[in-house]
C-alpha positions in Angstrom: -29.3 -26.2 -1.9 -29.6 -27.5 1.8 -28.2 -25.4 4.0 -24.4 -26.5 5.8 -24.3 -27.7 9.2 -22.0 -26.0 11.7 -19.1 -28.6 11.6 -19.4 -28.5 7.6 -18.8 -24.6 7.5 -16.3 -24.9 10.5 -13.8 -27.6 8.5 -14.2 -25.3 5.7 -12.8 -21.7 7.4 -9.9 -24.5 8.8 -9.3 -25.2 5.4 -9.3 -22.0 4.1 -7.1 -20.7 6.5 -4.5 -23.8 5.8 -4.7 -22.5 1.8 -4.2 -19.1 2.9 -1.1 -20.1 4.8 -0.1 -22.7 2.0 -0.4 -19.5 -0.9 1.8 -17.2 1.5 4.6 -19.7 2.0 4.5 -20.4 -1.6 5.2 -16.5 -2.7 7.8 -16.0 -0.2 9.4 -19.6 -1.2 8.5 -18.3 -5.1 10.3 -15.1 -4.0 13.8 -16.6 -3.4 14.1 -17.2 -6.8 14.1 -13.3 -7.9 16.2 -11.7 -4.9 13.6 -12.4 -1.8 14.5 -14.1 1.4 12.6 -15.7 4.4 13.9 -12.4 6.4 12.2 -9.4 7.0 14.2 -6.0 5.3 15.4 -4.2 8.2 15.1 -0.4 7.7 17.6 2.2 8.8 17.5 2.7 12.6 18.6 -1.6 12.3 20.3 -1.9 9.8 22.0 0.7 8.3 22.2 2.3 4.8 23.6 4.9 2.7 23.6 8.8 2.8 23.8 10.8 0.7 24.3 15.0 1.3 22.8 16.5 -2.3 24.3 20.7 -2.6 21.7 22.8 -4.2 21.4 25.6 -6.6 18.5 27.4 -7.4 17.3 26.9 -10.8 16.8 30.0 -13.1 19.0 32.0 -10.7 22.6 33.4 -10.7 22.3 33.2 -6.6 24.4 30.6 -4.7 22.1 30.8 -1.8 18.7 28.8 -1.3 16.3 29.7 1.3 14.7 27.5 3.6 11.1 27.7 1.9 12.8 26.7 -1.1 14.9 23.7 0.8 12.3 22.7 2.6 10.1 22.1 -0.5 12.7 20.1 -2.2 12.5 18.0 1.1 9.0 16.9 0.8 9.3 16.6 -2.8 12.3 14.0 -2.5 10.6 12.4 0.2 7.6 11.6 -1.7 9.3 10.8 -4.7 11.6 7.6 -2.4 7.9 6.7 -0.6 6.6 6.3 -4.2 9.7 4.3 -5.3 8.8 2.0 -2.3 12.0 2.8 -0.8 10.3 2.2 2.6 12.0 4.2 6.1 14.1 6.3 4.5 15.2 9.7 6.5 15.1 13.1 4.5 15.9 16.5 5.9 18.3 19.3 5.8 21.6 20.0 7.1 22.8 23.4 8.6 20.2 25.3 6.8 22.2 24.5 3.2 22.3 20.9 1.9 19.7 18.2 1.8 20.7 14.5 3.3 19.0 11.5 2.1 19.3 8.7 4.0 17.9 5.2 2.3 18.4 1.6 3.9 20.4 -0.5 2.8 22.4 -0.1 -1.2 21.4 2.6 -3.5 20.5 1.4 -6.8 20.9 3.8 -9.4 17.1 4.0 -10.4 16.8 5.5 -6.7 20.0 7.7 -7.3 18.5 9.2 -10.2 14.8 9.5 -8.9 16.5 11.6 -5.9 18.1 13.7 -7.6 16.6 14.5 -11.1 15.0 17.9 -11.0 12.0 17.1 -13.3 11.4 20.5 -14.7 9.2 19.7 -17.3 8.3 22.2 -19.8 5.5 22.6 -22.8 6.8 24.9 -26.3 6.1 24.9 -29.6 8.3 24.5 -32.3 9.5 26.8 -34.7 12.2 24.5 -36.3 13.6 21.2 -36.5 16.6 19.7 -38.2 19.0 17.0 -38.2 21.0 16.5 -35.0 24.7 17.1 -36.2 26.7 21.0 -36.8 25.7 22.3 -40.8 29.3 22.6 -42.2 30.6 26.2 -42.6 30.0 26.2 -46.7 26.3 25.4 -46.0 25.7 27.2 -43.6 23.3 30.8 -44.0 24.9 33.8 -45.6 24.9 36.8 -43.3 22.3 38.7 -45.5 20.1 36.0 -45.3 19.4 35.4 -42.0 16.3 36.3 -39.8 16.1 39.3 -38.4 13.8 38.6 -35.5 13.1 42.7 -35.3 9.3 42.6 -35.1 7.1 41.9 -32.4 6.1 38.0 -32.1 1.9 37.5 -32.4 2.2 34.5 -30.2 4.6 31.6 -29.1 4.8 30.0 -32.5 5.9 33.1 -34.3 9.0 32.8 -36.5 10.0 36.5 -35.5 11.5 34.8 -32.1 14.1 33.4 -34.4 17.0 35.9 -34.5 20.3 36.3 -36.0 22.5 34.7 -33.2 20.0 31.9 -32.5 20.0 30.9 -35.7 23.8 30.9 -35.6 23.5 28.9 -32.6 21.1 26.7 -33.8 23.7 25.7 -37.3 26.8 25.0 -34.9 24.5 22.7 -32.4 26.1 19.3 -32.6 23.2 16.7 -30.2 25.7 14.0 -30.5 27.8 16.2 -28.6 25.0 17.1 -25.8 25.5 20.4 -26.5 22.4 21.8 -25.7 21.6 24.4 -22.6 20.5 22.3 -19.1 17.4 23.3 -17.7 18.6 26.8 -15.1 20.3 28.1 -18.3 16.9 28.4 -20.5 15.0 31.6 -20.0 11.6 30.4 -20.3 10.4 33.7 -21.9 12.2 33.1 -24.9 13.0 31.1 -27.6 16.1 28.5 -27.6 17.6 25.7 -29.0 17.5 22.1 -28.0 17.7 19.0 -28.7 16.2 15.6 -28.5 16.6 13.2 -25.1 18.1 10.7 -27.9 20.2 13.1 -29.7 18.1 12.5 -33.0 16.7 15.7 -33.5 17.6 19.1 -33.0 14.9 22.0 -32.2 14.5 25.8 -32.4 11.8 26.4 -29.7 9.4 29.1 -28.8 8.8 30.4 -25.2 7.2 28.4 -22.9 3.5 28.3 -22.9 2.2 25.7 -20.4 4.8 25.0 -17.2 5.3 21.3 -15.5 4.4 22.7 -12.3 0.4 22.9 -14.0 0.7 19.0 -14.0 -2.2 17.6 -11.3 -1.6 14.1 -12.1 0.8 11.6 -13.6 0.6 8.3 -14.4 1.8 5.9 -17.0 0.2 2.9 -19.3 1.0 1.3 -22.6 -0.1 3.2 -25.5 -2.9 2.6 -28.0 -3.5 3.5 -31.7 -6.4 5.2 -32.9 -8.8 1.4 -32.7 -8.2 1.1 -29.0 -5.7 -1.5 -29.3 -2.0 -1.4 -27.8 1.0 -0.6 -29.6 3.2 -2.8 -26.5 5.2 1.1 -26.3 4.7 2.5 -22.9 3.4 6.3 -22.7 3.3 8.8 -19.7 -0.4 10.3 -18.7 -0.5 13.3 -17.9 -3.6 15.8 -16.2 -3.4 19.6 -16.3 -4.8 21.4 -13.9 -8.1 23.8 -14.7 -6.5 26.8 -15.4 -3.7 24.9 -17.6 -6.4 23.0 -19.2 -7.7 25.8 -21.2 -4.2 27.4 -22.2 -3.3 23.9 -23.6 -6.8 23.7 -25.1 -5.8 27.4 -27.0 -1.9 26.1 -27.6 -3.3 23.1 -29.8 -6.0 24.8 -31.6 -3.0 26.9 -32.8 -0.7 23.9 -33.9 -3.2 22.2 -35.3 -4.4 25.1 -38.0 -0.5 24.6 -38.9 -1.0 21.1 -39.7 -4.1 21.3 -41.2 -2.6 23.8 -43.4 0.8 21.7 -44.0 1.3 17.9 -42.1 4.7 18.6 -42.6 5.1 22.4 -41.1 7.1 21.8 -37.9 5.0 24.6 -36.4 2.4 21.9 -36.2 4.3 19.9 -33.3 4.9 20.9 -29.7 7.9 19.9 -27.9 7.7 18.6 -23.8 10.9 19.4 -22.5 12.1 17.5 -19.1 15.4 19.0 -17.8 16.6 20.9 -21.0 16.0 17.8 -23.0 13.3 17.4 -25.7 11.2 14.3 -24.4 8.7 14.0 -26.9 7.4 16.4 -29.9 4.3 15.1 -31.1 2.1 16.9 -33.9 -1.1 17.9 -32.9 -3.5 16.2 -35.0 -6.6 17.3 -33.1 -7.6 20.0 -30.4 -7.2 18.5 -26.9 -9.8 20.2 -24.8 -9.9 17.7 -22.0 -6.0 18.7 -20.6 -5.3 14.8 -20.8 -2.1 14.3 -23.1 -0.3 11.5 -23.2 3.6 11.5 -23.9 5.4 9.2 -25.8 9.3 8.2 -27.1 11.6 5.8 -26.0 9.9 4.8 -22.9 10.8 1.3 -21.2 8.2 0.5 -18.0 10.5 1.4 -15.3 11.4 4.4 -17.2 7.9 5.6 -17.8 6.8 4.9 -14.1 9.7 6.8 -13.2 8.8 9.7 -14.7 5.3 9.5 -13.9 6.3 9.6 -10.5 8.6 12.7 -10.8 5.9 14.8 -12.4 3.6 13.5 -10.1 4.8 15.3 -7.1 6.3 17.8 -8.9 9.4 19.5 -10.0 12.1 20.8 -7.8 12.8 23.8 -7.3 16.5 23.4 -6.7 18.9 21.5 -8.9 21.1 19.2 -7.6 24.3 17.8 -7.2 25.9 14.9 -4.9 28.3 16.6 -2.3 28.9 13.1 -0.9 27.5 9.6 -0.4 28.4 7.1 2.0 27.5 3.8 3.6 26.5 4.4 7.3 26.0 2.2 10.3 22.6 1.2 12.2 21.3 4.0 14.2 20.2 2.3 16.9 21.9 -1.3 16.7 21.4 -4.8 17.0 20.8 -4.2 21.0 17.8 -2.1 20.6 16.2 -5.0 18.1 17.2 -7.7 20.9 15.4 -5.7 23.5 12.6 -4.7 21.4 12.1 -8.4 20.7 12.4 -9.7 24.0 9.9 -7.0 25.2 7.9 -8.4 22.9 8.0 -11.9 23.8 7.9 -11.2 27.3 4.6 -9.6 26.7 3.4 -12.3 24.8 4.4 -15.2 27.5 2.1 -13.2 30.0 -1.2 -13.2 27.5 0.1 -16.9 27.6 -0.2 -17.3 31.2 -3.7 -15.1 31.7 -5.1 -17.3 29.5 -4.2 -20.7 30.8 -5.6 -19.5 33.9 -8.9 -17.7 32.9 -9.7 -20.0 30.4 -8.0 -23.1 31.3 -7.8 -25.5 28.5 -9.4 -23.2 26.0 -6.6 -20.9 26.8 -4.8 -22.8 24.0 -7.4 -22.0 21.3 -6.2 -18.3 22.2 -2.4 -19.8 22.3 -2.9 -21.0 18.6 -5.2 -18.2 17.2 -2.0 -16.2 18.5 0.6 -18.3 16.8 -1.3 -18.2 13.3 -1.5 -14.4 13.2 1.8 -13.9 14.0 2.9 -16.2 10.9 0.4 -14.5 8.5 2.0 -11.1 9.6 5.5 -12.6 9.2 4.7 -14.6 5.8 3.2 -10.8 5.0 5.4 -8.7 5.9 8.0 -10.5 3.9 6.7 -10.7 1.1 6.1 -6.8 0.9 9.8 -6.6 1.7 10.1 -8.4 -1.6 7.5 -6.5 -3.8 7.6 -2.9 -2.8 11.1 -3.0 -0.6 9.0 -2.7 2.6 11.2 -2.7 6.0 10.5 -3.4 9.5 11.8 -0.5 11.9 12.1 -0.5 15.6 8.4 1.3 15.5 7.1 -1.5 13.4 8.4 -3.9 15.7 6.5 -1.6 18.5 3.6 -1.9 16.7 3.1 -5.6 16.3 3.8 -5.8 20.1 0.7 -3.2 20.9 -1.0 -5.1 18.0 -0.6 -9.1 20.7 -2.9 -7.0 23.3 -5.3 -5.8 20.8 -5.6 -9.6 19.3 -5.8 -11.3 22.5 -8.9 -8.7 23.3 -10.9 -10.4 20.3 -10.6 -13.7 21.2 -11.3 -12.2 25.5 -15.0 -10.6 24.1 -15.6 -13.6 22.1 -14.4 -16.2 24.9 -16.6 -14.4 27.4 -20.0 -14.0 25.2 -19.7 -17.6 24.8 -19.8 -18.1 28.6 -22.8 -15.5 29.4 -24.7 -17.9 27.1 -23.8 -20.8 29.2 -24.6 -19.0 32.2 -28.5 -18.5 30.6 -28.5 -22.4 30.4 -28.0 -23.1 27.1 -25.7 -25.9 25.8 -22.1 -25.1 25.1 -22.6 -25.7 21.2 -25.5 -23.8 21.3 -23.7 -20.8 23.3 -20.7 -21.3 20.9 -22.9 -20.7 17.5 -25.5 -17.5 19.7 -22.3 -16.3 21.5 -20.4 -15.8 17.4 -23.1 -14.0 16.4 -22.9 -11.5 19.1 -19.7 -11.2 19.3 -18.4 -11.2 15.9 -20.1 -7.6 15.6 -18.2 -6.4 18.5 -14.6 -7.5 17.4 -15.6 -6.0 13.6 -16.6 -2.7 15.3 -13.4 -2.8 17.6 -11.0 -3.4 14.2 -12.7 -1.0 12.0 -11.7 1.5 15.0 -8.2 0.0 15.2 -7.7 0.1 11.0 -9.3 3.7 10.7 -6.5 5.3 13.5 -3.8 3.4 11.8 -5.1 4.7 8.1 -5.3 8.2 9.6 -1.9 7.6 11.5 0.1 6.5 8.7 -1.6 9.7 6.1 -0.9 12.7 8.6 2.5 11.2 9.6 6.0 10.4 8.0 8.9 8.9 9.0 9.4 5.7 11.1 5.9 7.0 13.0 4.2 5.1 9.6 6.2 2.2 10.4 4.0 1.8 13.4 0.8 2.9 11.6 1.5 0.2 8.9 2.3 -2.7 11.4 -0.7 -1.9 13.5 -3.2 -1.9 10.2 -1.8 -4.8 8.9 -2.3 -7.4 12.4 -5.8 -6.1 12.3 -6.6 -7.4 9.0 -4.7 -10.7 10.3 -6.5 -10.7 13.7 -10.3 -10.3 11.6 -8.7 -13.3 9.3 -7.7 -15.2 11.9 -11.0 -14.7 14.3 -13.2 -16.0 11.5 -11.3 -18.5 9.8 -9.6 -20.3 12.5 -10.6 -19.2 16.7 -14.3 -19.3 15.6 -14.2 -22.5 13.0 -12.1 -24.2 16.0 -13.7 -23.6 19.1 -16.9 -24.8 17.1 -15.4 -28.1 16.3 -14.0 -28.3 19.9 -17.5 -27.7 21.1 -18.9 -30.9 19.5 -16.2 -33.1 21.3 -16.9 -34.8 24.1 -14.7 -33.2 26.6 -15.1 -30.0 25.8 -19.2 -30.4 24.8 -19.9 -31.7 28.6 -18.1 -28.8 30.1 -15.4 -30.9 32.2 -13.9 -29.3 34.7 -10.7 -27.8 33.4 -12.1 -26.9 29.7 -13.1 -23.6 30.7 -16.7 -24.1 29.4 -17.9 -26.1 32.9 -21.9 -24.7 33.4 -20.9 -25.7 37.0 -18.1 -23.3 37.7 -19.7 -20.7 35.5 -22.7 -20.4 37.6 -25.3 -21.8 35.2 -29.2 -21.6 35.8 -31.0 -24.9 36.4 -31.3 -26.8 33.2 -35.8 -26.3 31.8 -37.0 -30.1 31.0 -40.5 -29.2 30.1 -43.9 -29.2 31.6 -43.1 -26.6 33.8 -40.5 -28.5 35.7 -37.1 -27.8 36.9 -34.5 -30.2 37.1 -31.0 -29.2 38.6 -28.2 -31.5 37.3 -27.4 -33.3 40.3 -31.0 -34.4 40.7 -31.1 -36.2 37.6 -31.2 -39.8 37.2 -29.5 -39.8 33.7 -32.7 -41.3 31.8 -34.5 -39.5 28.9 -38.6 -39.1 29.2 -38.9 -42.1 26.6 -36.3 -44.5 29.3 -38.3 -43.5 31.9 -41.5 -44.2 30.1 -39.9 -47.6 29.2 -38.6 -48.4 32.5 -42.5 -47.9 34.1 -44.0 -50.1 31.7 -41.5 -53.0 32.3 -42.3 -52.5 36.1 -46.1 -52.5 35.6 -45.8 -55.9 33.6 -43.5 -57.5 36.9 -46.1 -56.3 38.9 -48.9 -58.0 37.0 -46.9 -61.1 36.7 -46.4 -61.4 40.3 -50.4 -60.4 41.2 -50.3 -56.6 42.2 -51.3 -54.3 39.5 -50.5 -50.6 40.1 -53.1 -47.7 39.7 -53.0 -46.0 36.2 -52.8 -42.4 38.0 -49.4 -44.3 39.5 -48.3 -45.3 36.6 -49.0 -42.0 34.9 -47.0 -40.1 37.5 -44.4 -42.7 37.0 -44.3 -41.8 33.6 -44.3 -37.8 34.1 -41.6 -37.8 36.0 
């Protein structure tokens, strides 16, 4: 394949960045038709929101009082939990040592409502018993003499000696349709109780807990497969125990599963996963998991099973909640902080305008436009994040695509200035435009790997509107390396071919004369300076001395060959 020529490769950055541009436009455009705009989401110090003030109570605990370990927890908990929703900027701290408030931009939907306030204490026990879901009528229910006595020690957590008298009782006048069944702080996880299903189908005598939800290392959720690899289209929750958890699940199923391999339909075989006093899922154990891996399944819809995911994920809290109050609140810092903030920001952006009109003169606008086309593939990008993940632009965002102009226009500075240290060592300007990229592009790819690595480390270690910067400033980097090679570099190449711009007239800002630019090498040891030229190649000039040699033989008067030879040399 013969290799591309310069202006070949150059047209084809040009028209990769016009596809690029084209593509963008097209989602956001495509994005109008599901709820998107062509406006940036404004977070909650511009545009306001609502707040609400969640009253705790310690689960497991007769207390009224939390402590701040325990408040504090449920704040970094919650605040993970709305990052991972994609609820971008939203404020979550305490208030007077008691409550927690939640602050979100914009409406809160009642996914997010939920998400914030669900406790997600999940829970792993096996069962004892399982019946229908509705209350046994009084004349079929036990007689007195026949019910368990629950008076000897249980072997394990799957011992029918847990059952006793009164929770059997309890068990016969459960009605699920009736969501009768204990919430999460009233179940002593030592001991056995009675539950029911999430869907009110099923109703449960359980043993003690055996493996806790705070053991979880990792959640995440996917459809679910039969047995030959292939996908049911039901969507199941993944789930990763930690090492120590690993094992004790690894002993909890070898024990279920000697039940069902002595009788599939003993409901000893099954173990019931129990999130907030609800029975989620009770699978049978059809084979020893030794891997700590399981996967849970029921009535899962996507959102549902993501949401989840996410709540075991970060773990359970360890206060339960209730809404004190919610409320729609007002910006915190107004529609006059945005109007300086941008005008700050253009202001700044006029005077790289102006430096490089006069440092570079004409190719100052090659800097103008590289400019223009990073700040619309931010835009284009930064709106269509606000569509996908709810992603909003906060004051420090703003901050941080103003810093970002300085660090963009230094790019195109090292690159602009390479280019002109190879026209000061005499070579031509399209030669110093294709020797001066090479140097320089390693430069600008060390400076933005610096520049993306602080904002990555930024936006981990920090939270709050302080990632709003981080994000901002790690997103115009990638733009800026985007736009250097597929638009500054591809245009200031084809510029370089053009007349104007390839003689270095005066006001292009390439001119070898103002530059300082050696004398120009012609060969044979010789030096010619520019103004000593006479505008003729060696093969002219060669030309020109013959024509004059045949006049001169014409006319009688034949010059010396050493004349003509000389002639010719110069």
């Amino acid at each position: 394949m013969a290799k591309r020529s310069p202006l070949a490769k150059s047209r084809a950055a040009l028209v990769s960045m016009a596809a690029l541009i084209i593509v963008l436009c097209a989602g956001v455009f495509g994005s109008t038709f599901s709820g998107g705009s062509w406006g940036t989401k404004l977070a909650l110090d511009l545009s306001g929101g609502t707040q609400m003030v969640l009253s705790p109570q310690v689960v497991g605990s007769e207390s009224d009082t939390v402590n701040s370990d325990q408040l504090n927890q449920a704040v970094e908990i919650i605040r993970q939990r709305v990052d991972g929703a994609g609820v971008s900027e939203a404020e979550v701290s305490t208030q007077s040592n008691k409550n927690v408030v939640v602050s979100v931009p914009g409406n809160l939907d009642a996914k997010t409502r939920e998400l914030i306030q669900a406790s997600a204490q999940m829970d792993f026990r096996p069962v004892l018993v399982s019946a229908a879901p509705g209350k046994v009528a009084d004349d079929q229910k036990t007689p007195e003499k026949e019910l368990p006595k629950g008076d000897k020690k249980p072997e394990n957590a799957s011992d029918q000696n847990w059952i006793t008298a009164d929770l059997w009782r309890q068990f016969e006048n459960t009605d699920c349709a009736a969501a009768s069944s204990d919430k999460a702080e009233n179940q002593d996880p030592k001991k056995a109780i009675v539950a029911c299903s999430e869907d009110g189908s099923e109703k449960f005598i359980l043993g003690p807990v055996e493996v806790k939800g705070t053991d979880i290392q990792d959640a995440s959720h996917s459809q679910v497969s039969n047995s030959s690899g292939v996908s049911t289209g039901q969507w199941g929750v993944n789930i990763q125990f930690n090492e120590v958890a690993k094992k004790k699940f690894e002993e909890v199923t070898t024990r279920l599963y000697s039940f069902y391999g002595a009788n599939q339909q003993d409901a000893r075989a099954r173990f019931a996963i129990m999130l907030d006093g609800k029975v989620l899922s009770s699978p049978v154990a059809q084979a020893v998991i030794t891997d700590g891996k399981p996967q849970i399944t029921g009535n899962f819809t996507e959102e549902s099973a993501s949401a989840l995911a996410e709540q075991l994920k970060y773990g359970a809290l360890p206060i339960n909640f209730t809404i004190q109050s919610e409320q729609q609140i007002s910006a915190t810092l107004g529609a006059d902080q945005l109007k300086m903030g941008l005008i700050a920001g253009l202001i700044g952006l006029v005077l790289v305008f102006i430096y490089s009109l006069f440092q570079y003169r004409l190719l100052g606008f090659v800097t103008i436009a590289s400019l223009v086309v990073a700040g619309l593939i931010s835009y284009l990008a930064i709106v269509l994040l606000g569509w996908s993940i709810n992603y909003r632009l906060s004051l420090a965002g703003i901050a941080g695509l103003i810093v970002a102009v300085g660090q963009t226009a230094d790019s195109f500075i090292v690159y602009f200035e390479r280019i002109r240290d190879e026209i000061r060592e005499g070579r031509t300007i399209p030669a110093a435009v294709d020797h001066g990229w090479v140097s320089a592009r390693k430069t600008i790819l060390a400076s933005k790997a610096v520049n993306l690595l602080a904002a990555v480390v930024l936006y981990v270690v920090s939270v709050g509107s302080v990632r709003g910067f981080a994000f901002t400033l790690g997103l115009t980097a990638i733009a800026d390396l985007i736009v250097v090679f597929l638009f500054t570099h591809p245009m200031l190449s084809l510029l370089a071919r053009t007349r104007y711009f390839g003689e270095g007239r005066r006001h292009s800002g390439l001119s070898p004369e103002s530059l300082g630019a050696v004398p120009l090498y012609r060969g044979a040891g010789r030096i010619r300076k520019p103004e000593d030229s006479d505008g003729l190649t060696i093969a002219e000039r060669r030309r020109a001395a013959r024509a004059q040699t045949q006049q001169a033989s014409s006319a009688g008067s034949v010059p010396t060959e050493s004349t003509g030879t000389k002639e010719a040399g110069e």
